[in-house]
Residue frames as qw, qx, qy, qz and C-alpha x, y, z in Angstrom:
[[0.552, -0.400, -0.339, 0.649, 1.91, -21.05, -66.32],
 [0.204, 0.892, 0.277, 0.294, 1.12, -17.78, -65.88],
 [0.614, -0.056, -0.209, 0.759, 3.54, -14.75, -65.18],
 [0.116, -0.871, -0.449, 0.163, 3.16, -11.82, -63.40],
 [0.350, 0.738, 0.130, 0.562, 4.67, -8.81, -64.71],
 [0.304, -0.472, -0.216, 0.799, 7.04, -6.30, -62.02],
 [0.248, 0.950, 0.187, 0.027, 5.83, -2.70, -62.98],
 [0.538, 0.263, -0.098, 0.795, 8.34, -0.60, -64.41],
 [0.354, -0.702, -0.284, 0.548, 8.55, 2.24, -61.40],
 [0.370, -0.103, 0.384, 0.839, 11.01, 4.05, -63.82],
 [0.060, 0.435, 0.451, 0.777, 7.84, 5.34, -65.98],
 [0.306, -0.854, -0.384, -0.171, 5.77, 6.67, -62.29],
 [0.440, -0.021, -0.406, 0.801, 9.29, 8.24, -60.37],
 [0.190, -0.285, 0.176, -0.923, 7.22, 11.76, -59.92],
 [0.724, -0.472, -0.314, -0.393, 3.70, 9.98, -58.50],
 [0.786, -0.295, -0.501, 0.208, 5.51, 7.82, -56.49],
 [0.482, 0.069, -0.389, 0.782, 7.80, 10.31, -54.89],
 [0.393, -0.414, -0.145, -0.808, 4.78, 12.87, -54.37],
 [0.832, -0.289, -0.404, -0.248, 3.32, 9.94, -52.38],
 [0.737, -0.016, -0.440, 0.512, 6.19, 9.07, -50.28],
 [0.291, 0.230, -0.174, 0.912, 6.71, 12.83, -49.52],
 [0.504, -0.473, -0.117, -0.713, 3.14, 13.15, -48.94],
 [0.783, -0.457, -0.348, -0.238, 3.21, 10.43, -46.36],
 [0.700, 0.213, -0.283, 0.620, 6.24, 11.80, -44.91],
 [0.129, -0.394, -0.111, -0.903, 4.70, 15.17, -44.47],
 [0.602, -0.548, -0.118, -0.569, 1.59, 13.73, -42.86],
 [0.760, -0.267, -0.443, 0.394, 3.16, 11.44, -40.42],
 [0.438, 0.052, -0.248, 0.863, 5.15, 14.82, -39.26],
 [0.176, -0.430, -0.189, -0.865, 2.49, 16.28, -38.84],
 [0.716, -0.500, -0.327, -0.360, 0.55, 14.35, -36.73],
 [0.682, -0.201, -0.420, 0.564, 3.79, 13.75, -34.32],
 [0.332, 0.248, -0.017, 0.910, 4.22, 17.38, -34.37],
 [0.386, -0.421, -0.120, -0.812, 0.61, 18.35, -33.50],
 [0.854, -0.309, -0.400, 0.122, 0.58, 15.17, -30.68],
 [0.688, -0.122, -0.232, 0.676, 4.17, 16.73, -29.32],
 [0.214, 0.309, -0.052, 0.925, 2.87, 20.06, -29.06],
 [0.531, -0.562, -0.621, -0.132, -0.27, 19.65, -27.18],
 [0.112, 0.067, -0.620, 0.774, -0.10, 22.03, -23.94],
 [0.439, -0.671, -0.588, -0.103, -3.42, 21.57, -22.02],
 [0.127, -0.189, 0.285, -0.931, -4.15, 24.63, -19.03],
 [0.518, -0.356, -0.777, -0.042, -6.45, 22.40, -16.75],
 [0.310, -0.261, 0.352, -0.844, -8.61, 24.31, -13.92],
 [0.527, -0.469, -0.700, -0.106, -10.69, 22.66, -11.15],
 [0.084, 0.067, -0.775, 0.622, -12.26, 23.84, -8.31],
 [0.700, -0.289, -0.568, -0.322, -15.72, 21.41, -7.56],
 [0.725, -0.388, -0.568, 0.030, -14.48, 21.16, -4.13],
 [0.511, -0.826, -0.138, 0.193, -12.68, 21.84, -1.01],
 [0.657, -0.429, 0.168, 0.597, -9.94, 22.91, -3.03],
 [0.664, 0.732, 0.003, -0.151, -8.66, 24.85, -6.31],
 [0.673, -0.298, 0.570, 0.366, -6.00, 23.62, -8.21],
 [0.644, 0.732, -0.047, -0.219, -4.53, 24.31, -11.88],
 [0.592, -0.370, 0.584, 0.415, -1.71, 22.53, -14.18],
 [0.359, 0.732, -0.477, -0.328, -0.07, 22.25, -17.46],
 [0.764, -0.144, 0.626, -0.061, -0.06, 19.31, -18.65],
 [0.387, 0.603, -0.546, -0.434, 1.65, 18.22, -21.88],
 [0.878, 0.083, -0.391, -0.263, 1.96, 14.20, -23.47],
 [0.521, 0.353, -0.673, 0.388, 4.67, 13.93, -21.22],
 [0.484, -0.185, -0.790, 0.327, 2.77, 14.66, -18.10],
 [0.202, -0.936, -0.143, 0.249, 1.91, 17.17, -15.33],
 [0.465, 0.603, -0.191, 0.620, 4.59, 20.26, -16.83],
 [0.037, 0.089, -0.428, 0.899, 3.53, 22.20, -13.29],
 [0.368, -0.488, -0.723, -0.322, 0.93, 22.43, -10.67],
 [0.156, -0.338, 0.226, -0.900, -0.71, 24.82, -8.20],
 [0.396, -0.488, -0.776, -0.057, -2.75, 23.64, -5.45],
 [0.213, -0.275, 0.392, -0.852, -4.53, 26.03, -2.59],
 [0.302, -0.417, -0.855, -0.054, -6.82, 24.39, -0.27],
 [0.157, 0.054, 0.237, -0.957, -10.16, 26.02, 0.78],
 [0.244, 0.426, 0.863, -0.122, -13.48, 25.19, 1.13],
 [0.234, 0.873, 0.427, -0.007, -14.40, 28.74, -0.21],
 [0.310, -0.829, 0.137, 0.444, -13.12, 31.14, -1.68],
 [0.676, -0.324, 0.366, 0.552, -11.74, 30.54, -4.59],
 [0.458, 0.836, 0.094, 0.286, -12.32, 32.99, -7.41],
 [0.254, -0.937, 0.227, 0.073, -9.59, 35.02, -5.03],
 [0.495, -0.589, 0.580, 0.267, -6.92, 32.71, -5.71],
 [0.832, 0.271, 0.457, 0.161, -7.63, 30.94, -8.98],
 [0.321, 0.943, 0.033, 0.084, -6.56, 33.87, -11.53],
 [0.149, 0.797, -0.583, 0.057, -3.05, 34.62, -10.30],
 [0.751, -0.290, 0.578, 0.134, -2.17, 30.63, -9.39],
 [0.789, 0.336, 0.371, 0.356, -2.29, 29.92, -13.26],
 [0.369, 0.878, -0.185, 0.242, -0.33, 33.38, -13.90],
 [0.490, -0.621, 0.597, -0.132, 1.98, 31.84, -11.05],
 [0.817, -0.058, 0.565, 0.102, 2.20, 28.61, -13.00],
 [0.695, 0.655, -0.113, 0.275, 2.89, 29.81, -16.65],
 [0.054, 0.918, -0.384, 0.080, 5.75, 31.60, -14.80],
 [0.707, -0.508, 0.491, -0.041, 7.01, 28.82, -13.21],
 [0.717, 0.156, 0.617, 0.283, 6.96, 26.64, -16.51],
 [0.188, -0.381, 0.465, 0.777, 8.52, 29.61, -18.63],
 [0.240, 0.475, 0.828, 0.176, 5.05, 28.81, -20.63],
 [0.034, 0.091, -0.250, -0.963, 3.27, 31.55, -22.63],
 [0.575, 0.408, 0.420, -0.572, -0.59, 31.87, -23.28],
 [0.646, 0.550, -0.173, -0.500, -0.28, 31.61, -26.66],
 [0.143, 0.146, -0.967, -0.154, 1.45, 28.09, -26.46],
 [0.452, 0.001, 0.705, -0.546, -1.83, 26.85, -25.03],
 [0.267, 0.049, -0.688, -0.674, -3.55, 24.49, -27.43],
 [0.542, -0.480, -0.608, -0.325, -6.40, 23.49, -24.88],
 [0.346, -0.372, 0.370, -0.778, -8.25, 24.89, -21.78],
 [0.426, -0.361, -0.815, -0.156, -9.55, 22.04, -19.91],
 [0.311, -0.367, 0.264, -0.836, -11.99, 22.73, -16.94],
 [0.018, -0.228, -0.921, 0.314, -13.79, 20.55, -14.28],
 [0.286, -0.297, -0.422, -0.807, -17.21, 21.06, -15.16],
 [0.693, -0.239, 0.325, -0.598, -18.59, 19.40, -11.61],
 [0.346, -0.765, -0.401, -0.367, -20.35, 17.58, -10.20],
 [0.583, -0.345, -0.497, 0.542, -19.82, 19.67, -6.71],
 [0.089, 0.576, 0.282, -0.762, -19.80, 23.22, -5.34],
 [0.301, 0.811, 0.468, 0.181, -22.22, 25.50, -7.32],
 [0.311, -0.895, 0.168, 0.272, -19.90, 28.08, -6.27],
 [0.590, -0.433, 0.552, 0.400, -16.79, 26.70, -7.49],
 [0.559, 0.437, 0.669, 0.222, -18.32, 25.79, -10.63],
 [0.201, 0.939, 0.268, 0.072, -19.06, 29.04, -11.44],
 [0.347, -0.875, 0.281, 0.189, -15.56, 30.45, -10.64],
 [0.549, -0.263, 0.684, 0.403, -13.50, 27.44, -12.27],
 [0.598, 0.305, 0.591, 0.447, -15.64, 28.06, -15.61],
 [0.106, 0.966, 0.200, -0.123, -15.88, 31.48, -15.59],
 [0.301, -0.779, 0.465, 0.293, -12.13, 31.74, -15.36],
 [0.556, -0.058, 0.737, 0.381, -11.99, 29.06, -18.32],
 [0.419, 0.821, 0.327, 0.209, -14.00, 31.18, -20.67],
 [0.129, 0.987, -0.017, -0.094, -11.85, 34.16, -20.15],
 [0.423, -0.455, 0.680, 0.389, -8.60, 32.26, -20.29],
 [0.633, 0.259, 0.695, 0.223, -10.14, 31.15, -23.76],
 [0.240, 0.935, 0.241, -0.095, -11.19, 34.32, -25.08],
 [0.206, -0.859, 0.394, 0.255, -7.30, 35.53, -24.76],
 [0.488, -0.463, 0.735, 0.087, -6.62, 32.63, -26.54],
 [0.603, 0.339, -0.260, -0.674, -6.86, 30.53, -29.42],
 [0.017, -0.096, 0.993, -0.072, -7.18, 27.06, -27.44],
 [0.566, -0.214, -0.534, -0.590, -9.75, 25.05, -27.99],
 [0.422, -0.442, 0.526, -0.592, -12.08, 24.03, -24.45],
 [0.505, -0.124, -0.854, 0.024, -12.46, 20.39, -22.84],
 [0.504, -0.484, 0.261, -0.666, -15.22, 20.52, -20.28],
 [0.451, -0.152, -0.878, 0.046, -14.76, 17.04, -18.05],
 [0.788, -0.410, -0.266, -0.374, -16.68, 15.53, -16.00],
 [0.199, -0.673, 0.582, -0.410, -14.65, 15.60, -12.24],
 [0.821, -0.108, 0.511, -0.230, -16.22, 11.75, -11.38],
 [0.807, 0.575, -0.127, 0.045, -14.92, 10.71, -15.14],
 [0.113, -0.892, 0.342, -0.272, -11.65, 12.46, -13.77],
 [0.278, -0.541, 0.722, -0.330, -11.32, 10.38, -10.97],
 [0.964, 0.123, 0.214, -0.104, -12.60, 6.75, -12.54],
 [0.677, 0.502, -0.393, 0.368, -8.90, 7.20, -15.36],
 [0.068, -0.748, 0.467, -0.466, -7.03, 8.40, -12.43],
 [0.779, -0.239, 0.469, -0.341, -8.31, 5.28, -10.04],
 [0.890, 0.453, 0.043, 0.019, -7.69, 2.86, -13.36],
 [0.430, 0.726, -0.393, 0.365, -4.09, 4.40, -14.14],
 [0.044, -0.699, 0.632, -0.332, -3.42, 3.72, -10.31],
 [0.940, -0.026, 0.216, -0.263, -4.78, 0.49, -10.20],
 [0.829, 0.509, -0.202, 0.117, -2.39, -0.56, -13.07],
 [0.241, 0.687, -0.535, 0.429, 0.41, 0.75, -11.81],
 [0.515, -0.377, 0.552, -0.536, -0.65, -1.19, -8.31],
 [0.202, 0.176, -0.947, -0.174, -1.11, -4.43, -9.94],
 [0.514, 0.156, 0.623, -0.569, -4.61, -4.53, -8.11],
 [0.219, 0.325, 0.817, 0.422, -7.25, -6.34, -9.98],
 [0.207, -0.145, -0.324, -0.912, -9.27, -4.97, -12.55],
 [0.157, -0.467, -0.748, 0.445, -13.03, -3.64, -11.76],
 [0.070, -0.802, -0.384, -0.452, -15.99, -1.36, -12.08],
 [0.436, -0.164, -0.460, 0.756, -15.52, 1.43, -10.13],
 [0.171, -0.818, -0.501, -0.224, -17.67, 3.68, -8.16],
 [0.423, 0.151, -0.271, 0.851, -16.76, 7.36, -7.54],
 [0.417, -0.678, -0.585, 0.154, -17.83, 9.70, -5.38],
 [0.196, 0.473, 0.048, 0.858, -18.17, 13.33, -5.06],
 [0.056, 0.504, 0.586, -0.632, -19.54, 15.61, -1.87],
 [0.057, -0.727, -0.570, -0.377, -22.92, 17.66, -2.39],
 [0.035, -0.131, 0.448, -0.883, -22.34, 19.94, 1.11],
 [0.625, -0.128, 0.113, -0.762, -26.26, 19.11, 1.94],
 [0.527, -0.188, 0.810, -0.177, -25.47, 15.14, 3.39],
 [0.917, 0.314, 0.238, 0.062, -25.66, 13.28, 0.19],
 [0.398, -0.449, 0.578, 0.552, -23.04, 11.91, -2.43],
 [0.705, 0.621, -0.215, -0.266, -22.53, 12.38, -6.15],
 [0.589, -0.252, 0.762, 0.098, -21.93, 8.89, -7.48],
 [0.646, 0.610, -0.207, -0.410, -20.90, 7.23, -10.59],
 [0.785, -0.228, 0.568, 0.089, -20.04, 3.82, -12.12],
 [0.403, 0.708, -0.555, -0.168, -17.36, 3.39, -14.84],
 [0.968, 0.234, -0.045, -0.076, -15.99, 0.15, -16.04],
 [0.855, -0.362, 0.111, 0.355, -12.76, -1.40, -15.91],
 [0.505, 0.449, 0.255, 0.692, -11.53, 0.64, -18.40],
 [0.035, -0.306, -0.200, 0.930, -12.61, 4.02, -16.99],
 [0.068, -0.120, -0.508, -0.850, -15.47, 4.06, -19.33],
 [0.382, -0.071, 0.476, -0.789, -19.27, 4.92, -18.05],
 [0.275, -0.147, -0.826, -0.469, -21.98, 3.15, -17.12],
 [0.113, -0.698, -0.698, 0.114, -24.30, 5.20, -15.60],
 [0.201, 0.718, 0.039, 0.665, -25.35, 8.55, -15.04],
 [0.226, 0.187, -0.663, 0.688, -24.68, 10.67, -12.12],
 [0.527, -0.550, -0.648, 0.004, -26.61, 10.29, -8.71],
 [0.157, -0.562, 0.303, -0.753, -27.44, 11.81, -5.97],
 [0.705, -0.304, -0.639, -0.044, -27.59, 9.28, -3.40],
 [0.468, -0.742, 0.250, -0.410, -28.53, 10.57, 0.36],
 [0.053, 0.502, -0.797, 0.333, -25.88, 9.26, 3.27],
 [0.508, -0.273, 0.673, -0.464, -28.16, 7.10, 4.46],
 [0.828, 0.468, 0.045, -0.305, -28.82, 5.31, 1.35],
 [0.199, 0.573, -0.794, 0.040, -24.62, 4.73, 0.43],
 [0.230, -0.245, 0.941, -0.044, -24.14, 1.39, 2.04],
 [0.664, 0.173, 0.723, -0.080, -27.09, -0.22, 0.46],
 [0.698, 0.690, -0.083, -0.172, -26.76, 1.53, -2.77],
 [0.006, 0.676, -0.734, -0.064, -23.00, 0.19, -2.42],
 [0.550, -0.058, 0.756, -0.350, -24.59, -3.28, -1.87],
 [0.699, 0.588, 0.245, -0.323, -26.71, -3.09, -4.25],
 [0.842, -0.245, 0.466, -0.118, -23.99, -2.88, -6.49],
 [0.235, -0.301, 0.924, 0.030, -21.47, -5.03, -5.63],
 [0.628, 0.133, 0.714, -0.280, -24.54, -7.40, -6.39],
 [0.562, 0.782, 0.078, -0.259, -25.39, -6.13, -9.73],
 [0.149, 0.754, -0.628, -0.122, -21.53, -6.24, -10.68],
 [0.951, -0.029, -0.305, -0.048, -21.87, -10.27, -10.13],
 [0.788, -0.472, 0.073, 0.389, -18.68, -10.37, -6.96],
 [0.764, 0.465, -0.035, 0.446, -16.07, -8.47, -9.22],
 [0.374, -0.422, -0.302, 0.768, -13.46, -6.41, -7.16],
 [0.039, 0.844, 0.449, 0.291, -15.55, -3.31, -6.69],
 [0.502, 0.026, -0.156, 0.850, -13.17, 0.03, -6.04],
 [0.459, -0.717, -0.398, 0.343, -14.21, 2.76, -3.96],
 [0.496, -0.136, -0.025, 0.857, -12.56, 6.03, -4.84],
 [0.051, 0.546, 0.330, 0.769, -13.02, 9.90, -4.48],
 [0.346, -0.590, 0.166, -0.711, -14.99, 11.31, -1.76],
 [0.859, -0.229, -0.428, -0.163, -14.71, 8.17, 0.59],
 [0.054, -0.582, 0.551, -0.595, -13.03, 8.82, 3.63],
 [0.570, -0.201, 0.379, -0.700, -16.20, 8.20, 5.61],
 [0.927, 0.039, -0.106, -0.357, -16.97, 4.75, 3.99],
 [0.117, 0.467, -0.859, 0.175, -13.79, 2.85, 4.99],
 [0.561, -0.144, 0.678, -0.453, -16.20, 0.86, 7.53],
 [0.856, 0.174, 0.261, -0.411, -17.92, -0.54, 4.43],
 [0.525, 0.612, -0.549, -0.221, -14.88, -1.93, 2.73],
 [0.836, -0.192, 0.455, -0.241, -14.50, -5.67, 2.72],
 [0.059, 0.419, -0.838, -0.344, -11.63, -8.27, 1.34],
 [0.494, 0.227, 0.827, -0.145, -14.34, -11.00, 1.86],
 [0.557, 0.687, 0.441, -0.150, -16.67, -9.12, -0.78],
 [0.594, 0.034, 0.276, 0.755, -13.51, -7.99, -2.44],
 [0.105, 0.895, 0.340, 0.270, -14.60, -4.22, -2.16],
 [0.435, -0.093, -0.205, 0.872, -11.38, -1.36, -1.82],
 [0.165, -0.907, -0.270, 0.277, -11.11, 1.96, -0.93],
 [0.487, 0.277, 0.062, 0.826, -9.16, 4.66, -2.82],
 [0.050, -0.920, -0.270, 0.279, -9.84, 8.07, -1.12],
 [0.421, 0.015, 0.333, 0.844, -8.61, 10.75, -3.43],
 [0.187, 0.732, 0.369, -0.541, -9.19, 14.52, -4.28],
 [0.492, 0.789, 0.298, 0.218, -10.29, 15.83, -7.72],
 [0.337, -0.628, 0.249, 0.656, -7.32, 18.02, -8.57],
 [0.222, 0.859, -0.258, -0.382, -6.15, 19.89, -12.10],
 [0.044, 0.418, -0.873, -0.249, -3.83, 17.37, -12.98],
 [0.370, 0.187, 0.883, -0.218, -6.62, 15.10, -13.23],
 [0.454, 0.737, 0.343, -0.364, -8.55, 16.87, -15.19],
 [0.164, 0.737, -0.501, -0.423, -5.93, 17.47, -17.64],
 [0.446, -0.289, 0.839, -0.117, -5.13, 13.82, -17.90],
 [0.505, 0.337, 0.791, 0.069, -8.59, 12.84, -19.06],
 [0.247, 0.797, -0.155, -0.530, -8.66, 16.03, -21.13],
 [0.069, 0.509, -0.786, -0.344, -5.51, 14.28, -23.07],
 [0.323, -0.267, 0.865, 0.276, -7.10, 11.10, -23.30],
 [0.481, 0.769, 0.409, -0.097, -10.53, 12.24, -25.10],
 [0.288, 0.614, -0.575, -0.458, -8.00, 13.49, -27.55],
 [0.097, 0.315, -0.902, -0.277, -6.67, 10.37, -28.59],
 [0.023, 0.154, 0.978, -0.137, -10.31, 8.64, -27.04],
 [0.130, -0.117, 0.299, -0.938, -13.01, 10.52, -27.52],
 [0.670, -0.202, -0.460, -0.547, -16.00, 8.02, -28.04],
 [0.655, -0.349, -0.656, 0.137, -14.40, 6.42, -24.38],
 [0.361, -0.378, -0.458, 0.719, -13.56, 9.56, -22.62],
 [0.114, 0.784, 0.498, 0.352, -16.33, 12.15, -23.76],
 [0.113, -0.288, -0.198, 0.930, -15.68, 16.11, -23.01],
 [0.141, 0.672, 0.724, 0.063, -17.80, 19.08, -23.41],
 [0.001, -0.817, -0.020, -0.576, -18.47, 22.85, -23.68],
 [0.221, 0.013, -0.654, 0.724, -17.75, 24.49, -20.53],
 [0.557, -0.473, -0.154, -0.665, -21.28, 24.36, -19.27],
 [0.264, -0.324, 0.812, -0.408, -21.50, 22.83, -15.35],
 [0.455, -0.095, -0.836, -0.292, -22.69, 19.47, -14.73],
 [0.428, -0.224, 0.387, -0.785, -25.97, 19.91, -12.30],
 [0.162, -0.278, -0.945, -0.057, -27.65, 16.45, -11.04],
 [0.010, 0.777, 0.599, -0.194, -30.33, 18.75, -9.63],
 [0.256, 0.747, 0.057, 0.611, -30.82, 22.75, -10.10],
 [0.435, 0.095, -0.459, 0.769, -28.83, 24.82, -7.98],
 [0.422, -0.810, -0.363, 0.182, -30.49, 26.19, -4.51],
 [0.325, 0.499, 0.011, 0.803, -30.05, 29.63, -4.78],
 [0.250, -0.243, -0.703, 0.620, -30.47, 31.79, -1.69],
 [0.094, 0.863, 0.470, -0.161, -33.06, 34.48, -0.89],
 [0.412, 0.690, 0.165, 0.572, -32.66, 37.39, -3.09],
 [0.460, 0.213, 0.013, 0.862, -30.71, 40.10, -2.20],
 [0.062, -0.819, -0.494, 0.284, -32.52, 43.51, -0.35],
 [0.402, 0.598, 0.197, 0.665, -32.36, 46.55, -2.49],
 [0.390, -0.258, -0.265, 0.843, -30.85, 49.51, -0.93]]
């Protein structure tokens, strides 16, 4: 019979207690650097701009201005209007997130121009998302909460020049494809198309989809979610490529162009 010996603890007290303390330490740390998180989340890809503060606990505060243009004028003092609001300081910021597109070429330029220089003052670190990524967690998160069934889901972004920017993301919010440009008269069969390809699963609708209501169908089990890209979205999936980043990828702040941007006719020198 064989016996197993207890170690005497009594001859390691300093190792062990080093150890303990050390795994005391790092646990507090990682709550501490999890519970201090303040994201500073800019978007404006569309007909709107919008900016928020978003911490693990949620939206802190949020600014919205709708406009189809226009918004470098307003973007700059909304988020010096929103630290005030949330008693919040630049130098709590521990990330700058930014919508990186797809959608105006205008906007784009305005929402990351204003995220480099809000970085530069700073010593947060940037999350460029992807605005269709955005709105696939956002669509997912209200799904759950809606008890709807799960589903691939296909979002949708305007161009301004009669096509949509479209992407498909998994039940999870995670991608599987890149983005499109698919012309208006192409949607319903590239929606067709697929539903087919998805083998019948409930296929969700959400994002720029106002106009496609006509093609939604309980028979082919295909919803609608219209919803606009907004700051507080972007912050969202900002937070969860922290904790996800190999399912919710970010990036530099560089825009996200499915084609190159149509630039007008130069300028006449004076």
């Amino acid at each position: 019979m064989t016996s197993t010996a207890t170690p005497d603890k009594s001859k390691y007290p300093k190792l062990i207690g080093n150890k303990a303390e050390g795994a005391v330490e790092k646990l507090f740390v990682e709550r501490d650097h999890f519970e201090h998180r303040l994201l500073l989340a800019l978007e404006a890809s569309g007909d709107a701009v919008s900016v928020a503060l978003v911490n693990y606990e949620g939206c802190v505060a949020f600014k919205k201005h709708n406009a189809r243009f226009g918004h470098a004028e307003y973007l700059v003092d909304m988020v010096q209007g929103l630290m005030e609001e949330a008693k919040a300081s630049f130098s709590d910021l521990t990330h700058i997130a930014a919508g990186c597109g797809p959608g105006s070429f205008t906007g784009l330029r305005v929402c990351l121009s204003a995220a480099k220089g809000f970085l530069l003052a700073t010593t947060a670190t940037a999350l460029g998302v992807n605005g269709l990524a955005a709105l696939a967690v956002d669509a997912v998160t209200k799904g759950q909460t809606e008890q709807r069934q799960s589903g691939p889901h296909l979002c949708f972004a305007d161009t301004r020049r009669n096509s949509l920017f479209v992407q498909e993301f998994g039940p999870e919010a995670n991608m599987l494809s890149p983005v499109r440009d698919v012309p208006l008269e192409r949607i319903t069969s590239y929606i067709e198309e697929a539903f087919l390809r998805f083998d019948g699963l409930f296929l969700t609708l959400t994002g720029h989809v106002t106009d496609l209501a006509d093609l939604v169908s309980t028979e082919k089990r295909i919803f609608c979610q219209p919803r606009s890209l907004d700051a507080q979205m972007i912050g969202c999936y900002a937070l969860q490529s922290l904790s996800s980043p190999h399912l919710y990828p970010c990036s530099g702040f560089e825009p996200l162009y499915v084609i190159d941007p149509k630039l007008g006719l130069p300028k006449r020198k004076v």
